[in-house]
N, C-alpha and C positions, 0 to 999 in steps of 0.2 A: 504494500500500500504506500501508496505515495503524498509528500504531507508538501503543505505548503504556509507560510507565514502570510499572517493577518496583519496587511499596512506594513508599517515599522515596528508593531508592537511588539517582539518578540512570541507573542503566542502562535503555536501551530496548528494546524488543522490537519485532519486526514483528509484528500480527495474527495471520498464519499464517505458524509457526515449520516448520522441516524435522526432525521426528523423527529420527533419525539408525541406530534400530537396524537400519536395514534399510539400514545401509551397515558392510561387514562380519562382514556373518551372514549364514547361509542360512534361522534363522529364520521368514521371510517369503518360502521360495521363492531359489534361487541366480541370484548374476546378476554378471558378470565383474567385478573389481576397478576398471577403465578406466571401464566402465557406468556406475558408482559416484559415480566422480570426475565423470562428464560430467554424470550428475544433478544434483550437487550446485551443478554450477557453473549449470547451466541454472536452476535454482531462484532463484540470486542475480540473474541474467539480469533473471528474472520479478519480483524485487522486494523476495523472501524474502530475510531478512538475520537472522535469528534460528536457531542451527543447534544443535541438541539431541544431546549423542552420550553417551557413557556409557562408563568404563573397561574394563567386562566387556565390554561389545560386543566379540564377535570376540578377547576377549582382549587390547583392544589397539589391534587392527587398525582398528577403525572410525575410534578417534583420530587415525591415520596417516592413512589416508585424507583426512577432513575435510583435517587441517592442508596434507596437498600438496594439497587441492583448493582451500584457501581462504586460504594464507600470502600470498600477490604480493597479498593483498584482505582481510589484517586487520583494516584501520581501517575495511571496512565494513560488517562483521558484526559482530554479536555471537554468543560460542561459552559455549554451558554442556558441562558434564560432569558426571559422577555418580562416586562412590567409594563405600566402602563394603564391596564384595565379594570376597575375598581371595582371586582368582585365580592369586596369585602361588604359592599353595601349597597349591592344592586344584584337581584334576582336574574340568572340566566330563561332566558322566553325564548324556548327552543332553539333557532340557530341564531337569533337574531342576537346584533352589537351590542355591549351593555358599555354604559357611562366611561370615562377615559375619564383621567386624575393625571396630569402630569407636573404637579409643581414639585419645588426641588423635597421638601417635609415629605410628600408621599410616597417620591420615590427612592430617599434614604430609608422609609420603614418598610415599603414592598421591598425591595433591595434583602435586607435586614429575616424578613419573614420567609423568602425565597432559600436564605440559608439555611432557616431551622429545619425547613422542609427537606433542603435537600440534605442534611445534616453535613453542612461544610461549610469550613471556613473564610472558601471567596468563588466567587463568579470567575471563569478565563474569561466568559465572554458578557458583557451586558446588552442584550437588545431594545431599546425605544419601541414600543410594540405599537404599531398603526401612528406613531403619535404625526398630528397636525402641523407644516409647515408654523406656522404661527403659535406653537404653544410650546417650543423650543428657542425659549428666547435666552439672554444670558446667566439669567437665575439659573434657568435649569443647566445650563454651559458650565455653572462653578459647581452644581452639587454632583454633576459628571464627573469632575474634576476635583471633587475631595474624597470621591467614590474609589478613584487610584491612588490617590494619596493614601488613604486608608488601608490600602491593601484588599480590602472586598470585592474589588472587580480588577480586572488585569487588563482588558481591552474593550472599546465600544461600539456599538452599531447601528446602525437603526432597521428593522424591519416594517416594510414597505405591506399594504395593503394587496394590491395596487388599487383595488375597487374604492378603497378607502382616502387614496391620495397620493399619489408617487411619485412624480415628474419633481415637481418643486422640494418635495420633500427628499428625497434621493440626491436631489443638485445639492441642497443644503447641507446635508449629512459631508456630502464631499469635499465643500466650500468650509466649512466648519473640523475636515481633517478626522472624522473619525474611522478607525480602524477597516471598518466593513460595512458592508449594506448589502441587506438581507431585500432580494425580490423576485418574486416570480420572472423565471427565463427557463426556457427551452426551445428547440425547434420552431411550434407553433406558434409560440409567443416573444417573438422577440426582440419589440420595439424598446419593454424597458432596459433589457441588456445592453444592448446598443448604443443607448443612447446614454447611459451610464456611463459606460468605456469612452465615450467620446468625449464625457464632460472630464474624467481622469485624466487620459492624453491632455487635452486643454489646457487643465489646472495644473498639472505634472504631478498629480496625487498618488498616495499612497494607498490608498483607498480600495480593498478588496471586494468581489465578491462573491457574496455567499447564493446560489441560484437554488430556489425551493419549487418545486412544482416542477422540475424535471421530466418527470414523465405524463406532463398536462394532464393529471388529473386519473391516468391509468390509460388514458390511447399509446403513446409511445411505449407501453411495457406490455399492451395486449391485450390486458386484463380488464376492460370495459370496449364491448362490443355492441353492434345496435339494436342486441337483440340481447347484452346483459339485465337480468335481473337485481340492481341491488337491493342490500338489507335494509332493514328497518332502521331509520334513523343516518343512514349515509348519507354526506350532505353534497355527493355527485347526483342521489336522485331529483333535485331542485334546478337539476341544468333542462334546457329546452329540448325536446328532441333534433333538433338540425347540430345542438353543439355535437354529440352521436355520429350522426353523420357524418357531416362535414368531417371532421376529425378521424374516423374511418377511411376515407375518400384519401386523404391524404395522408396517413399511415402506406394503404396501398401504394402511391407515388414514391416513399421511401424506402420500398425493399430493396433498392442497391445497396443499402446501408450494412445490411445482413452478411454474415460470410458464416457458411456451415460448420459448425464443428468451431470455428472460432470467436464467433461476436453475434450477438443476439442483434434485435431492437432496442429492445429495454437497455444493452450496455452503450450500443450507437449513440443511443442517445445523449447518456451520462459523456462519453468520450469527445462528442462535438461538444458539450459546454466547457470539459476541459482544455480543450482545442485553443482556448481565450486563458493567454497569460492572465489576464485579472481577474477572471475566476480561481478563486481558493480552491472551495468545496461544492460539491451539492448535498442535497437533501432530500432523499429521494423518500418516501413513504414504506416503510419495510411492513409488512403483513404478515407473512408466514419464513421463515427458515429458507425456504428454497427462495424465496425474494435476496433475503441476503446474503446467501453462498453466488446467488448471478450474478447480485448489481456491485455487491464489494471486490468480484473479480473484476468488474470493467475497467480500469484501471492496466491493468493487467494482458487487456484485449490490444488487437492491432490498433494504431489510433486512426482516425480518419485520414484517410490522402488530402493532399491540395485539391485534383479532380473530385473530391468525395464533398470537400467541404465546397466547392464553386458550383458543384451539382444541387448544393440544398441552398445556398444563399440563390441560386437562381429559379428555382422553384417559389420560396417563400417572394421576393418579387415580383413576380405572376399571381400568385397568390394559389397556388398549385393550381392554377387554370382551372377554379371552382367559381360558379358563378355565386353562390346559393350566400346567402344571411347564417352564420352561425348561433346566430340569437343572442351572443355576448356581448353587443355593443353598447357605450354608455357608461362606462367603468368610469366615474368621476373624479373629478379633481377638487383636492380643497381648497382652490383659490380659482373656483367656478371659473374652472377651463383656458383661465389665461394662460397659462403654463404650456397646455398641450397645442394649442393653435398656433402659439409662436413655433413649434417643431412642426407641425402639421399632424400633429396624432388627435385622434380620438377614443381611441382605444388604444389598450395596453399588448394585443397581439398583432395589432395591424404592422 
């Protein structure tokens, strides 16, 4: 497994990081507590040493989790977590957003709460979870910044929505030097990467990232077809039926990607994001064991050729010569769009 450094901050990361939301939520389909822990441990096993969790997850619970799956093996991972969302005093109502809290008091005692949880002494990575272009102002810049002085957190980030706000907020993050920034990129989706990488070059940042939704949601790794069933409570059953489609359509367009016996979909996929010096890691959604015996070999797979990678940057500019609406359009911005019409985007996969 191959690891790569967050910014200048000294912290490193494995390639392919372990997502973590899909430990302690049913989110992605229910799967027993014990399950959970044995994943996570089996992931380390395989190589994974990068493990992504988030205080909302589960309320909590996810942190728990990680920490008794991963305390007897602290010095050999690295753990982020996300704050931000003020669960402590606002009811979860089904998948829907609950209240955000970002002044600096909140999120020295989220901060603070996150350790007990995970039973450890400091954060490697701290993630800004969705927070708002505007509510990252310099208050919260000094209580980032007494947050490593303290020793509590070792590097920072922000994680990007994108639905929630990303363009301005992802520039800020980078203009303001922090460590990483966490956002949706892969194949399909690859406006916010892009355009990320551009503002780095630009600023000559140091600024990694961390790309989550990898396998757009389970089309690049196979495992949601137009005729999947998902569980109760997966919050891919709330997509339109053309996102289905469409995303099927063009799965087919990239079976060049495949090589028998040596590289799947699911790892092509992880291997093109690695492709981009300024991606660290991904984060890919592990589910079952054989999810991550595949995706933590990718790495490991042939990498994409120059002809492999000028085959899919030319594809996604056509737009895989699909005419049809994928029903995902509309993905906002928090500073009501001005951000994204200066670049020309409107959407976060276009």
């Amino acid at each position: 497994m191959e690891h790569r450094e967050l910014g200048d901050s000294g912290v490193e990361v494995s390639t392919v990081g372990f997502g973590a939301w899909v430990v302690g939520t049913d989110w992605w389909g229910d799967r027993g507590e014990q399950e959970s822990i044995d994943l996570v441990q089996h992931a380390l096993n395989q190589g994974v040493t990068f493990f992504d969790t988030g205080d909302v997850y589960g309320h909590g619970r996810s942190e728990e989790l990680i920490g008794e799956a991963l305390g007897d093996r602290r010095d050999e991972v690295t753990i982020a977590s996300k704050v931000g969302y003020d669960f402590y005093n606002n009811p979860q109502a089904g998948h829907g957003e609950i209240p955000k809290e970002m002044t600096p008091e909140y999120i020295h005692e989220a901060v603070d709460k996150s350790l007990d949880r995970l039973d450890m002494d400091h954060l490697d990575l701290l993630h800004l979870h969705n927070a708002d272009v505007d509510e990252v102002d310099e208050d919260v810049l000094a209580a980032i910044d007494e947050l490593r002085e303290s020793g509590r957190v070792d590097a920072i980030s922000w994680a990007l929505g994108p639905s929630i706000g990303w363009l301005a907020e992802g520039d800020a993050a980078i203009a303001n030097e922090f460590d990483a920034l966490q956002v949706v990129f892969n194949v399909f989706e690859q406006t916010p990467g892009a355009h990320f990488m551009e503002t780095i070059d630009d600023l000559d940042a140091s600024t990694s990232i961390l790309a989550r939704v990898p396998h757009s949601s389970g089309l690049l790794n196979e495992q949601v077809r137009p005729e999947t069933e998902l569980g109760e409570g997966d919050h891919r059953g709330f997509r339109p039926d053309e996102w289905y489609d469409t995303g099927w359509e063009k799965v087919e367009k990239l079976r060049f990607l495949e090589r028998d016996g040596e590289r799947t979909m699911g790892q092509a996929a992880i291997q093109w994001l690695l492709a981009h010096d300024d991606v660290a890691s991904v984060t890919p959604t592990f589910r079952t064991t054989d999810d991550v015996d595949e995706w933590a070999a990718a790495p490991d797979t042939p990498a994409l050729s120059d002809e492999e990678l000028d085959r899919v940057a030319d594809l996604h500019a056509r737009d895989y010569d699909i005419k049809r609406d994928d029903g995902m359009a509309g993905f906002r911005s928090s500073v009501d769009g001005t951000d994204l019409e200066a670049v020309g985007a409107t959407y976060a996969g276009d």
